[in-house]
N, C-alpha and C positions, 0 to 999 in steps of 0.2 A: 357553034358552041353556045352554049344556052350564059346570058348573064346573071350578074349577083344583083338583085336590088335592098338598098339601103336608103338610108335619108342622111342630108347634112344640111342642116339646120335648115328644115323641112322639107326640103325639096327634096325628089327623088335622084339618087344616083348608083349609076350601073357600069358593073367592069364584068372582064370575062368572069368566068365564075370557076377562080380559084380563090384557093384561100389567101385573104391576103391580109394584113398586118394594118395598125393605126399611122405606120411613120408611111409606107406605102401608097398607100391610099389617099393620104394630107398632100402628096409630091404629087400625084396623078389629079387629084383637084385644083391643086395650086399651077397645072401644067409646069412641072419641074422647077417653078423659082424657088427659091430660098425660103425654106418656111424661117418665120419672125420666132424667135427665142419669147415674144411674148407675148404666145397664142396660150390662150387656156382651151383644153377640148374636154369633153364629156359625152362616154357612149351611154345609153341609154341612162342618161341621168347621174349618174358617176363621174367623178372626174378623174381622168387619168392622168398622171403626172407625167411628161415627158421625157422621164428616163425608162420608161413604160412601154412608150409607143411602138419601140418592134415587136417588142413581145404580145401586145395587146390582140390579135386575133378579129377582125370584123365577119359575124355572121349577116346570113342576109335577115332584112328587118331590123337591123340596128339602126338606132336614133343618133347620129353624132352630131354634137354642137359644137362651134366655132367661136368663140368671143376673141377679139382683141380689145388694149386698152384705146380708148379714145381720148383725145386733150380737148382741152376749149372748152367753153361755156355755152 
């Protein structure tokens, strides 16, 4: 079965190649731990808001970025 490639936050990543969704896709990167309530993500430049993320659809070639907040100086 041939895969999907995409980027997350530049690097390339690749799943079987169904269609699969932003909430999906964050669980299979993160290897199933608990996504943080306070990720900001953005596909190809857009940010999606989290109430979003099933619905949001990843084609292949999409650019997704990952931020968290970080503390310290």
């Amino acid at each position: 079965m041939r895969k999907k490639i995409f980027f997350i936050n530049g690097d390339p990543f690749a799943i079987k190649n169904s269609e699969k969704d932003l909430y999906t896709i964050l669980k299979v990167f993160s290897k199933n731990e608990k996504i943080e309530d306070s990720l900001a993500v953005a596909v190809n430049n857009e940010l999606v808001i989290k109430s979003f993320w099933r619905n949001k659809i990843i084609k292949e070639g999409d650019r997704i970025e990952i931020v968290r907040p970080f503390f310290g100086g």
